[in-house]
C-alpha positions as CSV (number, residue, x, y, z in Angstrom):
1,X,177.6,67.7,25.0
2,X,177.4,71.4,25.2
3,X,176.6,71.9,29.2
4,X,176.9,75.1,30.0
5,X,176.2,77.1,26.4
6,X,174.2,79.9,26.6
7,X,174.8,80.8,30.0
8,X,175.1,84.4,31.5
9,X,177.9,85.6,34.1
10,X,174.7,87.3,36.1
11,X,171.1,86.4,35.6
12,X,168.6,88.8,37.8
13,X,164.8,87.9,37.7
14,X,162.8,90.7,39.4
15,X,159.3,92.2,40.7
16,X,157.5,89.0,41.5
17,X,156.6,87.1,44.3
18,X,159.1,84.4,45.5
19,X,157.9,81.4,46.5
20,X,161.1,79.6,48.3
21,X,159.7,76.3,49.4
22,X,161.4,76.3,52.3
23,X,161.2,74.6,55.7
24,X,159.2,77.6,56.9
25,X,157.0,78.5,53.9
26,X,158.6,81.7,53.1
27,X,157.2,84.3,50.9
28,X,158.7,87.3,50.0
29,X,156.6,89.9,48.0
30,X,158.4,92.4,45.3
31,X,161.4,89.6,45.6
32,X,164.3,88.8,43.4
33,X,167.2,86.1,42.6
34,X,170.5,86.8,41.4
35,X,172.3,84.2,39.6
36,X,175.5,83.1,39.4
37,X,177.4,80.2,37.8
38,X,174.0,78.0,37.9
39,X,173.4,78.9,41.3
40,X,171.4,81.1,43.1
41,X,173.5,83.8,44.9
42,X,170.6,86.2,46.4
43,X,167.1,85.8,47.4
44,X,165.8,88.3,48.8
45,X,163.7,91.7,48.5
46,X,164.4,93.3,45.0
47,X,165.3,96.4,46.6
48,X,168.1,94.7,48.3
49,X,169.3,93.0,45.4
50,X,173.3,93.6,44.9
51,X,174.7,95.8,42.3
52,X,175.7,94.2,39.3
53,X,179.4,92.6,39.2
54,X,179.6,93.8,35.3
55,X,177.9,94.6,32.0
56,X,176.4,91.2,31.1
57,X,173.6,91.0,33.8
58,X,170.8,89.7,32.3
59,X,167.6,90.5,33.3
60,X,164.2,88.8,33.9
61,X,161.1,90.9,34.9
62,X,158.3,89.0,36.6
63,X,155.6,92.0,36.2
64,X,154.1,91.0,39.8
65,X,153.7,87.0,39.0
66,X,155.4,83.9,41.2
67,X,158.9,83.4,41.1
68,X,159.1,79.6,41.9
69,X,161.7,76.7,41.8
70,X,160.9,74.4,38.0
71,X,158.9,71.5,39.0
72,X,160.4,68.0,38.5
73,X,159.0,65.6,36.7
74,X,159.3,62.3,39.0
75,X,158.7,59.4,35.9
76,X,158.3,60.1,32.2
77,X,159.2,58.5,29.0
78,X,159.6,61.8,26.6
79,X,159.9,60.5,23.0
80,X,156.5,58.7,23.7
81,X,155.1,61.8,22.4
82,X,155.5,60.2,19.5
83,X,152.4,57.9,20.6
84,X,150.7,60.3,22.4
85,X,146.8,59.5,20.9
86,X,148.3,56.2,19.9
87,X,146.3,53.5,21.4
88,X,143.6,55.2,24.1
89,X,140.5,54.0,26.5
90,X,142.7,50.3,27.1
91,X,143.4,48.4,29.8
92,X,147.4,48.8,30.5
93,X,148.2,44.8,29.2
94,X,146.2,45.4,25.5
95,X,148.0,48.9,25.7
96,X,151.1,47.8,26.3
97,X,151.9,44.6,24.4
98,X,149.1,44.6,21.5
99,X,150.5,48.7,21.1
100,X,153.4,50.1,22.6
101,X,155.5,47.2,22.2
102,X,154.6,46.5,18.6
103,X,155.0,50.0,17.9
104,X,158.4,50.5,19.8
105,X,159.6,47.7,17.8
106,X,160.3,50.3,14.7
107,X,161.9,52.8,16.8
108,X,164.9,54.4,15.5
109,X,167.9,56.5,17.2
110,X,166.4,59.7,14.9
111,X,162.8,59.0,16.4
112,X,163.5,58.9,20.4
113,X,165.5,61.7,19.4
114,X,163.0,64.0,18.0
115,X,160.4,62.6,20.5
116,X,162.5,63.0,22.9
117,X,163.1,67.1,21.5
118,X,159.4,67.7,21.6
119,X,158.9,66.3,25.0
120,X,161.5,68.9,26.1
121,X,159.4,71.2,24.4
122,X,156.7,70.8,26.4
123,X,158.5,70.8,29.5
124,X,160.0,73.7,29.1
125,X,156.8,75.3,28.2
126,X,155.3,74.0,30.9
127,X,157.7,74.8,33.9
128,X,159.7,71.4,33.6
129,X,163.6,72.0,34.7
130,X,163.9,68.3,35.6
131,X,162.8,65.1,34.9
132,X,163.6,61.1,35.0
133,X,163.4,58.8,31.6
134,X,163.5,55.6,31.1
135,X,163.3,54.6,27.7
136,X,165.0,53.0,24.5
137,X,168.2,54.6,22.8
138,X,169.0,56.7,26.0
139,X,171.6,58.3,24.9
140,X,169.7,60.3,22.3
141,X,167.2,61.0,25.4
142,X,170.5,62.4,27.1
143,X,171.3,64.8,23.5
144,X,168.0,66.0,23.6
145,X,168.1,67.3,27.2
146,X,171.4,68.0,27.0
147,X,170.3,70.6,23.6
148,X,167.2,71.2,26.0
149,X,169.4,72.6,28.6
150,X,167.4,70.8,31.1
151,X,168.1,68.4,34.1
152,X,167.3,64.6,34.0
153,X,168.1,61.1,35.3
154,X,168.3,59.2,32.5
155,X,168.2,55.2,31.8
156,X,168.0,52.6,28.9
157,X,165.3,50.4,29.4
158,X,166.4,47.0,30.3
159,X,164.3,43.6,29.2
160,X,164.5,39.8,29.1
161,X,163.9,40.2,24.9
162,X,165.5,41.5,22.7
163,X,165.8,45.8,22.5
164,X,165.8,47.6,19.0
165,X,168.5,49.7,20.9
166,X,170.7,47.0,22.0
167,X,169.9,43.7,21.1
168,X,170.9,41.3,23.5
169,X,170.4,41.9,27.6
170,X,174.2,41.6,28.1
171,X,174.8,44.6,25.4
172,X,171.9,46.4,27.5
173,X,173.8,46.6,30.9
174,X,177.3,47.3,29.2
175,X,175.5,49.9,27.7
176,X,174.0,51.0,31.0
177,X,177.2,50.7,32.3
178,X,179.3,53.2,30.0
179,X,176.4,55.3,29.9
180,X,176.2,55.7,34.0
181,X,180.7,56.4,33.9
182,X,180.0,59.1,30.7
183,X,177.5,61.0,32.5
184,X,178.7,61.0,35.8
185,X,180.7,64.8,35.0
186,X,178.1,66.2,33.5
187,X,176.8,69.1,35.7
188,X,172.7,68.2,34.6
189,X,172.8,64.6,33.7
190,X,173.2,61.7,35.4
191,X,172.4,58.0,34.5
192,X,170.2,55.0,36.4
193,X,169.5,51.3,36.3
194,X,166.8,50.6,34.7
195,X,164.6,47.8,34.4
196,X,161.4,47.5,33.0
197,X,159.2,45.2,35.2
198,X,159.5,42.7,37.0
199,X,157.3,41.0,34.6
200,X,159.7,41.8,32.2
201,X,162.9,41.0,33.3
202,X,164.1,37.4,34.7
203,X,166.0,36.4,38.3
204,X,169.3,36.6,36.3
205,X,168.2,40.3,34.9
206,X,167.4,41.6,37.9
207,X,170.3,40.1,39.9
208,X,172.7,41.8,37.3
209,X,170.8,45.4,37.4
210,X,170.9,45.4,41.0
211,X,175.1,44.4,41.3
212,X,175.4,47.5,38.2
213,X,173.2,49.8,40.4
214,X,175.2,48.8,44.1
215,X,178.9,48.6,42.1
216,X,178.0,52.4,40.4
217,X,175.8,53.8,43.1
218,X,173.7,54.6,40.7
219,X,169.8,54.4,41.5
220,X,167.9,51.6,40.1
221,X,164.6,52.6,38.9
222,X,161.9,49.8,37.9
223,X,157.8,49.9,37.2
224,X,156.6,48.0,40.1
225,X,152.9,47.1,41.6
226,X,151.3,49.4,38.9
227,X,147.9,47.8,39.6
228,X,146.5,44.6,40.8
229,X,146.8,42.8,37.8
230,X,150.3,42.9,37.8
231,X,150.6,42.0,41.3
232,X,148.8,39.0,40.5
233,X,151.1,38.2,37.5
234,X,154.2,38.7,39.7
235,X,152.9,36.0,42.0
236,X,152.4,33.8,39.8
237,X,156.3,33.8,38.0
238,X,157.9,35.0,41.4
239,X,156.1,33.1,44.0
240,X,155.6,36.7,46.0
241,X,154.4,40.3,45.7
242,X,156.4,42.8,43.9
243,X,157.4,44.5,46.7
244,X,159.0,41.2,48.6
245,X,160.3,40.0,45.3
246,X,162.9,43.6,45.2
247,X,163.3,42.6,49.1
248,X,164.9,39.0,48.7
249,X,167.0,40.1,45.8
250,X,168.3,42.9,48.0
251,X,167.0,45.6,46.1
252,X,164.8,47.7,48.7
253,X,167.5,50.4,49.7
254,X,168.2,54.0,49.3
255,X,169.0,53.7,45.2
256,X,165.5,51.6,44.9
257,X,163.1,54.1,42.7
258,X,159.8,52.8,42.1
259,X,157.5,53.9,39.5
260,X,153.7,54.0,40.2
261,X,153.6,52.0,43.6
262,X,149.9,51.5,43.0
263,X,149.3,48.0,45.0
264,X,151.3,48.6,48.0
265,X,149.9,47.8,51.4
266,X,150.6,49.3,54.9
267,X,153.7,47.5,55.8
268,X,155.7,47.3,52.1
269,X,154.8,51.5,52.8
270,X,156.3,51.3,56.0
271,X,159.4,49.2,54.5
272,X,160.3,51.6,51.6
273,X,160.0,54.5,54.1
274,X,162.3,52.8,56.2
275,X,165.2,52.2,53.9
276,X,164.9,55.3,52.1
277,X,163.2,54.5,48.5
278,X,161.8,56.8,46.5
279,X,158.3,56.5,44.7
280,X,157.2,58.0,41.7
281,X,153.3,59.0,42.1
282,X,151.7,59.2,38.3
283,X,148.1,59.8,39.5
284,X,146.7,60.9,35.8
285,X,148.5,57.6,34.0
286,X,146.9,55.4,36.7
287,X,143.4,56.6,36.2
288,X,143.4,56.5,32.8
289,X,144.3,53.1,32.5
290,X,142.4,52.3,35.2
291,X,145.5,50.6,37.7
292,X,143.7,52.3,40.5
293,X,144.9,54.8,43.2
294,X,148.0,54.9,45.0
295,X,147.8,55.7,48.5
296,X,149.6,58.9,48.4
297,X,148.2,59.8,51.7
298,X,149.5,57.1,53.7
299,X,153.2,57.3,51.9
300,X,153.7,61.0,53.2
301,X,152.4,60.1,56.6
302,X,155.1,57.2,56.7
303,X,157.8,59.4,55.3
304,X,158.0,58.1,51.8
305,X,160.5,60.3,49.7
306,X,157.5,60.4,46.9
307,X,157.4,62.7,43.7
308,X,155.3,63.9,41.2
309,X,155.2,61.9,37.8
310,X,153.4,62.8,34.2
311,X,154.5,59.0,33.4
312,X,154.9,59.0,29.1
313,X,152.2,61.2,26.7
314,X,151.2,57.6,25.1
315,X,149.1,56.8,29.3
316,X,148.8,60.3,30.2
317,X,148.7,62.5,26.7
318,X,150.4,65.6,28.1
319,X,153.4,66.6,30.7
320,X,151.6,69.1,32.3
321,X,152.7,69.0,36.1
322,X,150.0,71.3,37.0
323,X,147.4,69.3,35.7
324,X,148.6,66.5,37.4
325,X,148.8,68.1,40.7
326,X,145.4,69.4,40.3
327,X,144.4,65.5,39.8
328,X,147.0,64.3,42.3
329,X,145.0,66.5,45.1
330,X,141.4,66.0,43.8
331,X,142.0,61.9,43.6
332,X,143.5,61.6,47.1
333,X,140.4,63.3,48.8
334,X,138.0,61.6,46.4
335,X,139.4,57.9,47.2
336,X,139.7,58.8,51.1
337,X,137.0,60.6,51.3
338,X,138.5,63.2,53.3
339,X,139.1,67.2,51.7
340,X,142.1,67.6,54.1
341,X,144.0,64.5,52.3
342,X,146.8,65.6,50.0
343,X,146.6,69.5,50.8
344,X,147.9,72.3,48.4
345,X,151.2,72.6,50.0
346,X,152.1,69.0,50.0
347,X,151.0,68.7,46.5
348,X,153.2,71.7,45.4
349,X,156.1,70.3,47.0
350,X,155.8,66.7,45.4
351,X,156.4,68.8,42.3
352,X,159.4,70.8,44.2
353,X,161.5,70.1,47.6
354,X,160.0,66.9,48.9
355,X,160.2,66.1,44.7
356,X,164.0,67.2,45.1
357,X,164.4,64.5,47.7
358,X,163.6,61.7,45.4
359,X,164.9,63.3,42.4
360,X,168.3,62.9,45.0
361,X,169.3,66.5,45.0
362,X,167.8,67.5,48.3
363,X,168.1,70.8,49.4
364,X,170.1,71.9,46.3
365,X,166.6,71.4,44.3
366,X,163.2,72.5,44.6
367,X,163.8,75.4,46.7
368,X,164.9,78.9,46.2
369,X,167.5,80.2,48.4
370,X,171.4,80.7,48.4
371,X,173.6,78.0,46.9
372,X,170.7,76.0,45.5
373,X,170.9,75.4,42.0
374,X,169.2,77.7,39.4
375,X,166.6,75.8,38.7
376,X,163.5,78.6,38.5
377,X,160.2,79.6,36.3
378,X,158.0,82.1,36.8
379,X,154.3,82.3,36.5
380,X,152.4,85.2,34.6
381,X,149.2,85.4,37.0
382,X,147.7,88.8,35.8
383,X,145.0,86.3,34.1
384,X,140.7,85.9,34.5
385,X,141.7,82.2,36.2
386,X,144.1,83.1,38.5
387,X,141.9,86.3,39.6
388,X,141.8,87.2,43.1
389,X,145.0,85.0,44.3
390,X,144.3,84.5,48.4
391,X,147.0,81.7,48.7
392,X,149.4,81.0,45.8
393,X,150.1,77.4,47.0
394,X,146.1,76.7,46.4
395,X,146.2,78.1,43.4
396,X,149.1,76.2,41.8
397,X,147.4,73.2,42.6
398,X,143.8,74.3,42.0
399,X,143.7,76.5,39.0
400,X,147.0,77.3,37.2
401,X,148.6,76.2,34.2
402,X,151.3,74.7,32.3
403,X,150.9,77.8,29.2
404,X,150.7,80.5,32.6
405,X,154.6,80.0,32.8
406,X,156.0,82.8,31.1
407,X,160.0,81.8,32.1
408,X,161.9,78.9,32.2
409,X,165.6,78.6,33.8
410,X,168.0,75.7,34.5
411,X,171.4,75.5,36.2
412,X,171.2,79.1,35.4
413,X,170.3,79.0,31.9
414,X,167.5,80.9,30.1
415,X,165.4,78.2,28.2
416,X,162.1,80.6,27.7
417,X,161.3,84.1,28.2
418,X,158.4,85.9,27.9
419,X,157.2,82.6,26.6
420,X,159.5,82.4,23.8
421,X,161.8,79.3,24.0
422,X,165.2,80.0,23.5
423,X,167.5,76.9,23.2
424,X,165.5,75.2,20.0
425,X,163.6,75.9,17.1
426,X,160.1,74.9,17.8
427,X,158.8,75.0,14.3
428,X,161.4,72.3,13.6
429,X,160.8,70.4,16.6
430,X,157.2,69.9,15.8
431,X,157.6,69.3,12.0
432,X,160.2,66.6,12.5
433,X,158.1,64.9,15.7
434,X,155.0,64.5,12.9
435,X,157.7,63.4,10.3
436,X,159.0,60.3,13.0
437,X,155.5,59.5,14.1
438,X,154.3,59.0,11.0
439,X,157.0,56.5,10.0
440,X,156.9,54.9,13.5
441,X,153.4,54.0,13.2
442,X,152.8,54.1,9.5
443,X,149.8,56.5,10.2
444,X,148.7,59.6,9.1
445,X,149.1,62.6,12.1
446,X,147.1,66.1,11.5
């Protein structure tokens, strides 16, 4: 894997409002980074900012707009762009196993791969630097966001029956296994645990992901209490909630990473806050197939580490953080009937330093200051919708976009400037996306 190509000795970006995300808030007008080594090495005014060391500063200009840390995408599954349109307006069993699962049944290393390249696409374009996948033939997850030049936490899906990546469960967790010990150097990748559901994956599955994810300290990430439904159906095999289930097989801990968290009531909130779990909050996939609403509000107030998710472009249709931070805020006050629940601020930082918490880089990600990594975009806002700007923390949340980002960095890395992205060939990316979706579905795209 190529993990540092393309990198600069100095990357400047200049003449734009820096939005840190910081403890206390700061803002500093007519600001600057310098970059060094995938790290930021000043933050500060731009006319402070330190000479250059030699001739191969780059340089970024931000023409007035927000300099902000890239926004981490808390749960996705990126080659499901491939489906994205597939099966609509269903409830999330028909969706998933008269659908999905029939259609993920043709999948091929080539397809998750291209999928997987568009998805990155997309992210990029959109102000992604990060994100966490689970999904099937991981590893070409890993190459594309490797080629992408962007961050992940990455994980092959583990089930009771039978993978068109692996096979057999046992081949699943060896896999899972080498894949956690080959990207442990890498400077952007890193691996999970990852099983599906626990209406998915048997006693004996689970028992085995959770020993892998306690022997590797790796996290173990799982779909859990997505809606009622599911709850329901977990009683049923398991004799107990979701939540309780994780609990006797020793799983609620700092690794746990739960994805939706939907049906949880006061005191399983309380419990995950307690031993440090992390829970991915996909507000725009739950209303679409109707799960219902998580109670976002009450996590933060019991010190959940909670991030932002898209979840996968076949329950969402798009990775657009900023749409789903506009619907993350808007659904909180609707269902509490309260326009103080799930302020600006708190939104914006689901996407950035309380996202970096649960993503498990905290105060290295989602912030910009010294010694953080270089994980930036910037936002043109010269535009009719983001015309007056009073507070740029409102308007993130309330009326900006994914196509307003105009530059996209990682670990120090240019992926996109001026809007042009730099580390693929889009043209291709698209053509070969509509090639692989066509054979995994055996319909016709436009």
């Amino acid at each position: 894997m190529q993990a540092g190509a393309g990198q600069v000795e100095e990357l400047c970006i200049t003449g734009g409002t820096v939005l840190t995300m910081d403890e206390a808030g700061s803002l500093i007008p007519d600001g600057a980074l310098l970059i060094r080594q995938g790290r930021i090495a000043y933050c500060g005014p731009t006319a402070a900012l330190p000479p250059a060391a030699d001739s191969t500063r780059r340089v970024l200009r931000a023409r007035g707009g927000l300099i902000m840390p890239g926004l981490i995408n808390a749960h996705t599954h990126a080659a499901m762009t491939l489906m994205r349109g597939l099966a609509d307006d269903l409830p999330l069993d028909t969706w998933l196993n008269e659908h999905i699962f029939p259609a993920e049944k043709n999948l091929t290393p080539q397809a998750v791969y291209w999928g997987a390249m568009l998805g990155c696409l997309e992210m990029i374009r959109s102000g992604i630097t990060a994100f966490c996948d689970m999904y099937l033939f991981a590893r070409q997850v890993a190459r594309a966001a490797d080629d992408a030049g962007l961050r992940a936490v990455l994980g092959e899906v583990l089930y009771d029956f039978d993978s068109p990546s692996y096979g057999q469960i046992d081949n699943g967790l060896a896999l899972t296994r080498d894949f956690i010990a080959e990207l442990a150097p890498h400077p952007r990748l890193s691996a999970a645990v990852m099983p599906h559901a626990l209406y998915t994956c048997s006693r004996g599955l689970m028992e085995r992901a959770g020993a892998l994810s306690a022997e590797t300290g790796a996290c173990l990430d799982i779909h859990l209490a997505e809606n009622r439904e599911e709850t329901a159906q977990v009683q049923k095999m398991w004799g107990a909630r979701p939540l309780a289930v994780l609990e006797d097989l020793g799983l609620v801990n700092e690794r746990l990473w739960i994805d939706h968290g939907v049906d949880l009531n006061q005191a399983e909130i309380e419990r995950l806050a307690q031993a440090g779990a992390r829970v991915a909050h996909c507000p725009e996939s739950n209303m679409k197939l109707a799960s219902g609403v998580a109670p976002l509000p009450a996590m933060l107030a019991a010190g959940v580490k909670v991030g932002l998710g898209t979840d996968g472009c076949a329950s969402n249709n798009d990775q657009d953080l900023f749409g789903e931070m506009d619907s993350c805020a808007k659904l909180a006050k609707a269902a509490n009937l309260d326009p103080t629940a799930a302020p600006a601020e708190a939104v914006v930082g689901l996407c950035t330093s309380r996202g970096a918490v649960a993503f498990g880089l905290p105060g290295e990600l989602g912030v910009l200051r010294p010694g953080a990594l270089a994980d930036v975009i910037v936002l043109d806002t010269d535009r009719p919708h983001l015309t007056p700007m009073y507070n740029p923390l409102s308007h993130l949340v309330y009326a900006a976009r994914g196509s307003d980002v105009v530059h996209t960095v990682c670990h120090g890395r240019v992926l996109m400037a001026e809007g042009v992205v730099e580390v693929m060939d889009q043209e291709e990316v698209v053509a070969k996306a509509r090639q692989q979706a066509m054979a995994l579905t055996g319909r016709e795209v436009l």
